[in-house]
C-alpha positions in Angstrom: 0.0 0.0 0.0 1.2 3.2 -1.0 1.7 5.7 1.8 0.0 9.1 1.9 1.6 12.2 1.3 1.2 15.5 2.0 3.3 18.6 0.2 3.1 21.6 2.9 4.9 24.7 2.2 4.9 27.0 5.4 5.1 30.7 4.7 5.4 33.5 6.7 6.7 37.2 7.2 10.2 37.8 7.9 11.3 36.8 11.7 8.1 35.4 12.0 9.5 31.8 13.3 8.5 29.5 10.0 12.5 28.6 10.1 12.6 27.6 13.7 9.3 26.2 13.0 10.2 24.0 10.5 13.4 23.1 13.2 10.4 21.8 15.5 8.5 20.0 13.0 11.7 18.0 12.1 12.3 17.2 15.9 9.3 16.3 17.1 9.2 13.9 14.2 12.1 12.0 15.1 14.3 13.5 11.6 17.0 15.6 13.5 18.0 15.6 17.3 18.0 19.0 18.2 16.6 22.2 16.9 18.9 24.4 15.1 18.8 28.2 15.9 18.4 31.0 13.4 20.4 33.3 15.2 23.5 30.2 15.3 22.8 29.7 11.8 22.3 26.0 12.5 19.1 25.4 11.1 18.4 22.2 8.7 16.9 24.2 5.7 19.2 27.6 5.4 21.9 25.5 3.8 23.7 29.1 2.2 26.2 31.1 4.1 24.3 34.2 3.6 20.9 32.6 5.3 23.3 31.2 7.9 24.9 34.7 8.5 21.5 37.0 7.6 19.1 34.2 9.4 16.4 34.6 7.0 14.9 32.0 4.1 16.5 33.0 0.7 15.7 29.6 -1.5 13.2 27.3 -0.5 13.9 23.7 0.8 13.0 20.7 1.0 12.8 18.1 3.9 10.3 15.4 4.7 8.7 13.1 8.0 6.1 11.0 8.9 3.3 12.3 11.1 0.5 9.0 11.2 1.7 7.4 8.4 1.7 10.1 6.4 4.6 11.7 4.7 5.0 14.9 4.8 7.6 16.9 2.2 8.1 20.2 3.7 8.7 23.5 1.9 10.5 25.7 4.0 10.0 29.0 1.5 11.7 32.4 1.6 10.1 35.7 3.7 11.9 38.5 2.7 9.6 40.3 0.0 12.8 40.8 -2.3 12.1 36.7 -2.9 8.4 36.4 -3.4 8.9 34.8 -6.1 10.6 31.5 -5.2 7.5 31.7 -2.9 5.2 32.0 -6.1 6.7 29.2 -8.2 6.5 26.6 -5.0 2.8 27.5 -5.1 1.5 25.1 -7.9 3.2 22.0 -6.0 1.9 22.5 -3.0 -1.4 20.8 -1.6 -1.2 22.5 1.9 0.2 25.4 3.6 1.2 26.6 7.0 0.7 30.4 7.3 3.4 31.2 10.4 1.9 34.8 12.4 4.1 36.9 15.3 2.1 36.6 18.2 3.8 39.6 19.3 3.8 41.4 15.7 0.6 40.1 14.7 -0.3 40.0 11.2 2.7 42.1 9.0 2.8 43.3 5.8 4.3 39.9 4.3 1.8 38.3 6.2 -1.1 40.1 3.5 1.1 39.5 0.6 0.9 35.9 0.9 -2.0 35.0 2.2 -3.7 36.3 -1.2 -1.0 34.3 -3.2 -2.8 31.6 -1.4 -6.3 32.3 -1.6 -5.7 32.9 -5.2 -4.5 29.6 -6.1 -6.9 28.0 -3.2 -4.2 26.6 -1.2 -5.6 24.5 2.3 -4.1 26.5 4.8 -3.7 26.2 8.2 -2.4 29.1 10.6 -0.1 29.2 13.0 0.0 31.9 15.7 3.5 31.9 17.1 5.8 33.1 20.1 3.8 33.4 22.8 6.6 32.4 25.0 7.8 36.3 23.8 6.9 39.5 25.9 4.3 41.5 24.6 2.5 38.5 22.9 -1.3 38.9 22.4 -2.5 35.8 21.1 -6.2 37.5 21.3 -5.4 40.5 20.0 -3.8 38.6 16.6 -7.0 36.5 16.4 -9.1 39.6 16.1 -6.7 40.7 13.6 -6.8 37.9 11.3 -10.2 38.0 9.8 -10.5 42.1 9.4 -6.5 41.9 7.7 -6.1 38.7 6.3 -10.0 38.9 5.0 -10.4 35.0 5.6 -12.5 32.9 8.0 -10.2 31.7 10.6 -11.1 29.4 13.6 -10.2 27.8 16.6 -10.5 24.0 16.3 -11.7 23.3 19.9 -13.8 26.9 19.9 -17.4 24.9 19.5 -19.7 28.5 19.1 -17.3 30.1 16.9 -17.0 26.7 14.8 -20.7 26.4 14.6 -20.8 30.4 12.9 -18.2 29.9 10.5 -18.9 26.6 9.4 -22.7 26.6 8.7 -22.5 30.1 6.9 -20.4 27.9 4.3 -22.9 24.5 4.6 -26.6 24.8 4.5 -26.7 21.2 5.7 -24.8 21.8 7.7 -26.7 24.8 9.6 -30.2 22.6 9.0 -29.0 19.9 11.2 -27.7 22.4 14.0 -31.2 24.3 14.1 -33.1 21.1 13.9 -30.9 19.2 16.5 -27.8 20.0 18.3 -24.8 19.1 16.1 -22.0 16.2 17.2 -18.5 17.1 17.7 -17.7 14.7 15.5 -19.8 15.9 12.6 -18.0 19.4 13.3 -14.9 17.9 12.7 -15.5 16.1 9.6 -17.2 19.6 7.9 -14.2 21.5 9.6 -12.0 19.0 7.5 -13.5 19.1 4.4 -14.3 23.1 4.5 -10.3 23.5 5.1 -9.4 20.7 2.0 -11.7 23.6 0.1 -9.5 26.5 1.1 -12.9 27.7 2.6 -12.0 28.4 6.3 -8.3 28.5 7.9 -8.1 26.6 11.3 -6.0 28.5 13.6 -3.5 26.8 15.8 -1.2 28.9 18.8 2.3 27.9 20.2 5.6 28.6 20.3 8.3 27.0 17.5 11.2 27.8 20.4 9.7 26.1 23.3 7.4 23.2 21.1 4.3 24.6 22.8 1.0 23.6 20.5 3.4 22.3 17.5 2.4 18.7 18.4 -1.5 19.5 17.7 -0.5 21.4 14.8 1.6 18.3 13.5 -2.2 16.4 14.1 -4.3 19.0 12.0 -1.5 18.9 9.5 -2.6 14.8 8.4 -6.8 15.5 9.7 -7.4 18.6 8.1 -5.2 19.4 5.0 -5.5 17.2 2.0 -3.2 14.0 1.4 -3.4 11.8 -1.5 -1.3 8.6 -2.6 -1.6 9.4 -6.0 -1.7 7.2 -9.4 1.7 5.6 -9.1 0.5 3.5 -12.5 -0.2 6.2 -14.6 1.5 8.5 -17.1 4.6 10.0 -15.8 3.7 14.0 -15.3 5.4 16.6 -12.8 6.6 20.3 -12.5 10.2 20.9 -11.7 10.1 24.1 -9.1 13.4 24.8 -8.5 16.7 24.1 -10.0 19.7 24.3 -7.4 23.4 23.0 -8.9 22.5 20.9 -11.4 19.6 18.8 -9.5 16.1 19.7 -10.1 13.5 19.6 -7.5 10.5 17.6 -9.2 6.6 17.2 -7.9 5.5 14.3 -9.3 1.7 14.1 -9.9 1.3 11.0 -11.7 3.2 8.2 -12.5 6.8 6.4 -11.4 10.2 7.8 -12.2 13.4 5.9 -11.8 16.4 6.0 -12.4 17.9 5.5 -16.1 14.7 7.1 -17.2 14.4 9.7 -20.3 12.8 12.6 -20.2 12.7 15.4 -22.7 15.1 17.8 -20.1 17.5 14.6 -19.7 18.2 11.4 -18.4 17.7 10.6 -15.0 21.4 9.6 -13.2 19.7 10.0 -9.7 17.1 10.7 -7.1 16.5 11.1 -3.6 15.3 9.9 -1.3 15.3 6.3 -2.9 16.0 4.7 -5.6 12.5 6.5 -7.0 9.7 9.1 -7.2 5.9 7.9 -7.0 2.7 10.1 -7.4 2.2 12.8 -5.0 6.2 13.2 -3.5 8.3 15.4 -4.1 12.2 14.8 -4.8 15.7 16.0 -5.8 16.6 14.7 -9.6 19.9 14.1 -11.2 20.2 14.0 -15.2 17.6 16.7 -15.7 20.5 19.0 -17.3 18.2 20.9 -19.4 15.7 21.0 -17.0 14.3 24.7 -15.8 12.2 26.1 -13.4 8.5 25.8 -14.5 9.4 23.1 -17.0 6.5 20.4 -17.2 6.9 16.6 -17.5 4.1 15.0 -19.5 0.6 16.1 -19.2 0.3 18.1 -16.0 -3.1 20.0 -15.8 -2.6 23.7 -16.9 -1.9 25.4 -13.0 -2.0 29.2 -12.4 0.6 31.0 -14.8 2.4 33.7 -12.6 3.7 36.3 -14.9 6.2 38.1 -13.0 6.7 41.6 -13.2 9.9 43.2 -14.7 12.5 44.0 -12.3 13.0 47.6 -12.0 17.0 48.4 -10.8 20.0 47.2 -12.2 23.9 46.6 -11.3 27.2 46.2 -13.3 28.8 43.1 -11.6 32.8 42.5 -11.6 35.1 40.1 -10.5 38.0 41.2 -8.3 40.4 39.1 -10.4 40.3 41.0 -14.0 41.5 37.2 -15.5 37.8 36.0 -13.7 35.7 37.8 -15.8 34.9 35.2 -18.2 34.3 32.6 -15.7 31.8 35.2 -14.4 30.0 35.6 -17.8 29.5 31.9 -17.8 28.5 31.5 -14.1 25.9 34.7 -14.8 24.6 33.2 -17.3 24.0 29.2 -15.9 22.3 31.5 -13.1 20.5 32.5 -15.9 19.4 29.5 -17.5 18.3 27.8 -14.2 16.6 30.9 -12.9 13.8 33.1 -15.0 14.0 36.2 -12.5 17.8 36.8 -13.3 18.4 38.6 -16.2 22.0 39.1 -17.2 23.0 41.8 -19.9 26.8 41.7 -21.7 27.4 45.6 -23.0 30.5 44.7 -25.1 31.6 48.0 -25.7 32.4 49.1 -22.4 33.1 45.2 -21.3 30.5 45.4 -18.2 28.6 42.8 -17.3 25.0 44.0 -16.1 22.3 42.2 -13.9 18.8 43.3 -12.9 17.5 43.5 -9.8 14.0 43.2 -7.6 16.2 44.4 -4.6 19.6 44.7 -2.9 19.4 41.8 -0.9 19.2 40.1 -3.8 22.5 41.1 -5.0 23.6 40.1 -1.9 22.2 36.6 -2.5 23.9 36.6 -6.4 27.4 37.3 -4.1 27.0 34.6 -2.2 26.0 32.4 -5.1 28.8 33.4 -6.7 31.6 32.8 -4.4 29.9 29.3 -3.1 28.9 27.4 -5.8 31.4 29.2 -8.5 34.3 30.3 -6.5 33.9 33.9 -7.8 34.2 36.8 -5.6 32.5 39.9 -7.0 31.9 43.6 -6.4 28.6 45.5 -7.4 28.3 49.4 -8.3 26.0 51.3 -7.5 22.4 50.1 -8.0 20.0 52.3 -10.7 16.8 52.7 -11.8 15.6 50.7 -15.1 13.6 52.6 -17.7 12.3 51.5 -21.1 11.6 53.3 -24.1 8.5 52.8 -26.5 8.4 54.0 -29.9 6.1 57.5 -31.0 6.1 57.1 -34.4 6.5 54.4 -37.4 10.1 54.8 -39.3 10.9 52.7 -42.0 14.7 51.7 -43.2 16.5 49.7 -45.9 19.9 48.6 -46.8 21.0 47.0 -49.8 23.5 44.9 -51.1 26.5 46.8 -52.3 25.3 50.4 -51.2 28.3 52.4 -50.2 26.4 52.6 -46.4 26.3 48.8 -46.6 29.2 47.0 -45.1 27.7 43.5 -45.1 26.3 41.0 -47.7 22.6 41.2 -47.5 20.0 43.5 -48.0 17.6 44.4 -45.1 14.8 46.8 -44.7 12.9 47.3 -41.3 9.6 48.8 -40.1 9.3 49.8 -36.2 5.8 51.0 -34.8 3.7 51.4 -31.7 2.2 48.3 -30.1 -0.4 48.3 -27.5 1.3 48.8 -23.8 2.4 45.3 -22.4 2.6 43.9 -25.4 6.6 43.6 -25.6 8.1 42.8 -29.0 5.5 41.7 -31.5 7.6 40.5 -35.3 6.5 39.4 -38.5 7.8 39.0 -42.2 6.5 40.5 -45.2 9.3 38.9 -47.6 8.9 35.8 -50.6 11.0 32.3 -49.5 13.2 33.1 -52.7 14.9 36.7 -51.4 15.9 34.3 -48.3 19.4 31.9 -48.6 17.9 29.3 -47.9 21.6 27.5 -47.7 22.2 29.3 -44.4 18.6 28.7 -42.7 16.7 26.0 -43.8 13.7 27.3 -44.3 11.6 30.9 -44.0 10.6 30.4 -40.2 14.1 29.7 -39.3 15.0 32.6 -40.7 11.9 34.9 -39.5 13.0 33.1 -36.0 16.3 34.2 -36.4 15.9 38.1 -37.6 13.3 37.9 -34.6 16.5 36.8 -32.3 18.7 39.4 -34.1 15.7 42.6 -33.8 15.7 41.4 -29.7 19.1 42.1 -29.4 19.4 45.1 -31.1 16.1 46.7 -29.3 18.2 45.9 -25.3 19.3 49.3 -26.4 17.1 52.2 -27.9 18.1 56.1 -28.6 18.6 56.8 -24.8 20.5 53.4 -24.2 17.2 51.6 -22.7 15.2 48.7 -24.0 12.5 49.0 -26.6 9.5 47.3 -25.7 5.2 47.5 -26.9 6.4 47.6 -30.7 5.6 45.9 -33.8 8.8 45.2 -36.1 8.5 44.1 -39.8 10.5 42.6 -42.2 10.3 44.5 -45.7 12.5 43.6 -47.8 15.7 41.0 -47.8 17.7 39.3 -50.3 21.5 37.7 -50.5 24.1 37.8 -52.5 26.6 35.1 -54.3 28.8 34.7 -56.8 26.9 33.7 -59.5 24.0 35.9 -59.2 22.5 39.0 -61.0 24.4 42.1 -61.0 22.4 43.9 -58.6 23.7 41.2 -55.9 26.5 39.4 -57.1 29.4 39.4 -54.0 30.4 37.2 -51.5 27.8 34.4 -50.4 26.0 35.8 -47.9 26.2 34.5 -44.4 24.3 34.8 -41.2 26.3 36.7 -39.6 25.5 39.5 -42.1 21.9 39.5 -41.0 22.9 39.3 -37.5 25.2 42.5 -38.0 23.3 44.4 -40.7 20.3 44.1 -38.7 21.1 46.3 -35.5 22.4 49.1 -38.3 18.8 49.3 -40.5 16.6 48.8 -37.1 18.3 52.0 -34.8 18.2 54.1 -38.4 14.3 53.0 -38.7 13.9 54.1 -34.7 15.7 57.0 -35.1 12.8 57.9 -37.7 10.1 56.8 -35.1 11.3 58.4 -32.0 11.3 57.1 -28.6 9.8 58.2 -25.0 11.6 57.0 -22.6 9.5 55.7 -19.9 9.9 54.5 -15.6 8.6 52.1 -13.6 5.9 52.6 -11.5 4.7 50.9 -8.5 1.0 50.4 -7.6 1.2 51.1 -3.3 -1.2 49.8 -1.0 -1.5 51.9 2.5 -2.9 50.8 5.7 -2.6 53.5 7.9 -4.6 54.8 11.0 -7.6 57.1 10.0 -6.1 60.3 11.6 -3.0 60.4 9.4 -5.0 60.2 5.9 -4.3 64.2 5.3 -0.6 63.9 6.0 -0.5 61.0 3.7 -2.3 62.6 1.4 0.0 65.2 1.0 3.3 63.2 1.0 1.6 61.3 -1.6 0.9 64.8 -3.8 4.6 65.8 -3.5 6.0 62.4 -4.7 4.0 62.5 -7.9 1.3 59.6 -6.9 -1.8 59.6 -8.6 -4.3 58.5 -5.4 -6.6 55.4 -7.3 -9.0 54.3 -4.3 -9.8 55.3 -0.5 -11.8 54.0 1.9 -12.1 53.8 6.0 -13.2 50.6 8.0 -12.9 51.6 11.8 -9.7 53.4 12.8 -8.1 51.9 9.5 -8.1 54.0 6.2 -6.3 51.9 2.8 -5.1 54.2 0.3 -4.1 52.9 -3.2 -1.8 55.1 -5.0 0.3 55.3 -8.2 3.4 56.0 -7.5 6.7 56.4 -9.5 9.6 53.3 -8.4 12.1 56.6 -7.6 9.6 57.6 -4.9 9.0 54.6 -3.0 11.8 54.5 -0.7 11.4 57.9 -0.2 7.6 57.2 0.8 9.2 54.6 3.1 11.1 56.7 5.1 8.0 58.8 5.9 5.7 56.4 6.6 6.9 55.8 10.1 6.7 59.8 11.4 3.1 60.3 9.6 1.6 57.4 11.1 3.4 56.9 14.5 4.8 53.9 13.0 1.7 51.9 12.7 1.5 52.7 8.9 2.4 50.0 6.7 2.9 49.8 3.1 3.2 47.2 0.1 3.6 47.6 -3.6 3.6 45.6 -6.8 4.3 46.4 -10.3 2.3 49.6 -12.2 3.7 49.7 -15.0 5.7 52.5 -17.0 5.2 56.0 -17.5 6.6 58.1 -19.9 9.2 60.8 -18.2 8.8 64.6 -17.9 11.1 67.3 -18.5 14.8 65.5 -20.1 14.9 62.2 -20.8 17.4 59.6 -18.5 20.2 58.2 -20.3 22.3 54.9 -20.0 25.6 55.0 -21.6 
């Protein structure tokens, strides 16, 4: 008989406990004989030097135990809001959570920010009020909190009145039964069980990860109340790989067997853990998979929520301190690359700097220590900057043809650039007849649309002001080659691709140089929760930053502002928060977009 298993990702705002948490989980189970500390930087999961030395979550890991026969694989995921996104992509493999709250802190921004990740994918969660061995711990006070912040039904198991309200409001049958008859505290249970399994209420457990206190009836609602499932260890073979770490691919299977020796389309499989296999349901380290990436599917896995991660909006020029490094770092840059979607790496060859964007320092911090552990690269950053973009005004048009005095290449090329709706990115097609294209060199005319699409990409990372081009439509108008034996108008050398790929950048900047370009920065949509006294002073900040206030309303003492607000501005917004509010104000952002620049345009060299 296959054994049950249960994929639990705990999550929580920074310092919150889910590390130590995870400690006690492991201990209590039998898997480790004491509980690391944070602070020591001895904890099972924070296996790099920089969550050792920081003691936060960067990457998320993975360790497993048994709790009633059930094994449970358990995602220790980051907090720190720079790395939301390796808490994002974990999502889709989980079939539980554990939401970890400060007893003393009570429900924090971080706190918000994942708890809708959650609801939005309909993740069984389970919370976890914790540290109420710590002074100032108001375990009441959080539980009040929850349902006005965190906008969720939330419930003490053992609270029977409480229970009764929040489950019948979701169960007709439910509330039938209780008005006709008093209502069994084992039928409670059982709808308490199956309303959590739905993602409709959140059970609320209290403790303390440090002392153990209320972990071991958490471990208990982990296996009663969240759902487990043995899976189809017969079927087809299908997973999701989440993570990529080294070379070995973290794989949730969700149907199927995989062993060792086995092919898949990302690689052979050399070797897993733990065992010899993977079944249905579990969730294990693979060996092989060396073109595996994150997000990469395995067979037929039921489409999952896409999560279309926003741009990142600063940007770095990374060096090695040994000049004879620096191709060593190109290479390790860009395996970091491959493996990871949210590092982008950029080469400017003229000025031999090698550029990497950011979603916030500590993550440069965490490329460092990357670096120097898995590559044996030490680096230096400069200084971090802003990232614009810059969209086309106009439609310009350009052509160069073989043997024009302005041509220094073998082909001809003509180019059209134009506006594209905003957020549409880089739209291309051809407008050109299979015989103007050597067909020697590409094969065929969509391998060598795809490859003037690859060349019009690389020419567009840098516009008039030295920013990418993005939301335009570029067309091929005209091409032809040349060879030896052909017609006068373009008889020359045979033409090669590297004459596309280096006549291409040339006709494309002349054809946006007739279009124009705005350049455009990033905005950030804000979220304020701040006491209702301090709107007008918020209000006002908000004026002199530039935001453009989008919705208002009050609920009690509490007023939430939502605001549009340039990427500049946002620290500076930060730094006020806590004087306008008496440092109960609290913020979060996401991506807004771009706006176009006033006054002179920002330039990158």
């Amino acid at each position: 008989m296959l054994r049950r298993t249960l994929n639990l990702g705990i999550l929580a705002h920074v310092d919150a406990g889910k590390t130590t948490l995870t400690e006690r989980l492991l201990y209590e189970a039998g898997v480790i004989d004491e509980v690391g500390s944070v602070d020591a930087g001895t904890t099972q999961t924070d296996s790099m030097e920089l969550e050792r030395r920081r003691g936060i979550t960067i990457r998320s890991a993975v360790a497993s135990f048994v709790v009633d026969g059930v094994q449970v694989n358990l995602i220790d995921t980051p907090g720190h809001p720079d790395f939301i996104a390796e808490v994002e992509r974990v999502l889709n493999v989980l079939d539980g959570a554990v939401l970890v709250i400060s007893a003393v802190e009570g429900v924090q921004p971080q706190t918000r920010v994942l708890m809708r990740a959650l609801q939005r994918l309909g993740v069984p969660t389970l919370l976890f009020v914790n540290k109420l061995d710590r002074a100032g711990a108001d375990p009441e006070r959080v539980l009040r909190e929850i349902p006005r912040r965190l906008a969720v039904r939330a419930v003490r198991p053992t609270a029977r009145d409480p229970l009764i309200d929040v489950l019948t409001a979701n169960d007709d049958t439910l509330l039938a039964a209780y008005v006709q008859s008093s209502v069994s505290a084992g039928r409670l249970r059982e709808a308490l069980a199956a309303q959590t399994k739905r993602a409709l209420v959140h059970p609320v457990f209290f403790g303390s990860a440090v002392t153990g206190a209320g972990v071991d009836s958490l471990m208990a609602g982990l296996v009663e109340l969240l759902p487990t499932d043995a899976g189809d260890a017969d079927g087809p073979v299908a997973g999701r790989i989440f993570k990529v770490e080294r070379g070995v691919a973290y794989l949730r299977l969700f149907s199927g067997t995989l062993r060792v020796r086995d092919r898949l389309p990302q690689g052979r499989v050399t070797a897993i853990e733990p065992g010899s296999c993977l079944r249905a349901g579990e969730i294990g380290k693979v060996w092989g998979l060396s073109r595996g990436r994150v997000g990469d599917t395995i067979g037929a896995v039921e489409a999952g929520v896409e999560h279309h991660f926003p741009p990142p909006t600063l940007e770095t020029v990374v060096a090695p301190k040994r000049p004879q490094d620096k191709g060593a770092l190109r290479a390790a840059l860009a395996q970091l690359a491959e493996q990871d979607p949210l590092i982008n790496v950029r080469q400017d060859d003229s000025r031999q700097e090698i550029y990497v964007s950011l979603y916030g320092e500590v993550q440069k911090e965490v490329i460092e220590s990357l670096l120097a552990a898995d590559y044996g690269l030490d680096v230096v950053f400069h200084e971090t900057t802003l990232l614009h973009v810059e969209r086309p005004i106009g439609t310009g048009e350009a052509v160069e043809r073989i043997n024009m005095e302005s041509n220094p290449f073998s082909a001809t090329v003509g180019l059209r650039i134009e506006p594209a709706p905003v957020g549409t990115g880089l739209a291309f097609r051809g407008s050109v007849e299979a015989r103007t294209v050597p067909m020697y060199a590409y094969k065929n005319l969509d391998g060598f649309l795809q490859a003037m699409r690859q060349y019009a990409e690389q020419a567009l990372q840098e516009g008039l002001f030295g920013w990418q081009v993005t939301d335009c439509l570029v067309t091929l108008t005209e091409c032809n080659y040349s060879s030896a034996d052909g017609p006068p108008s373009t008889r020359g050398p045979l033409s090669t691709p590297g004459d596309y790929r280096g006549l291409t950048p040339i006709v494309l900047m002349q054809a946006l140089r007739q279009a124009g370009t705005v350049v455009c920065e990033p905005m950030l949509l804000v979220r304020l929760e701040i006491p209702a006294t301090a709107t007008g002073g918020i209000m006002t900040a908000l004026g002199r930053l530039g935001a453009a206030v989008r919705a208002q309303s009050t609920h009690g003492d509490l007023t939430t502002l939502e605001a549009l607000l340039p990427a500049a501005k946002v620290r500076d917004l930060q730094r006020k928060l806590p004087g306008l509010t008496g440092g109960e104000g609290v913020l979060e952002s996401s991506f807004g977009g771009y706006r176009a620049v006033s006054g002179d345009p920002p330039r990158r060299d």
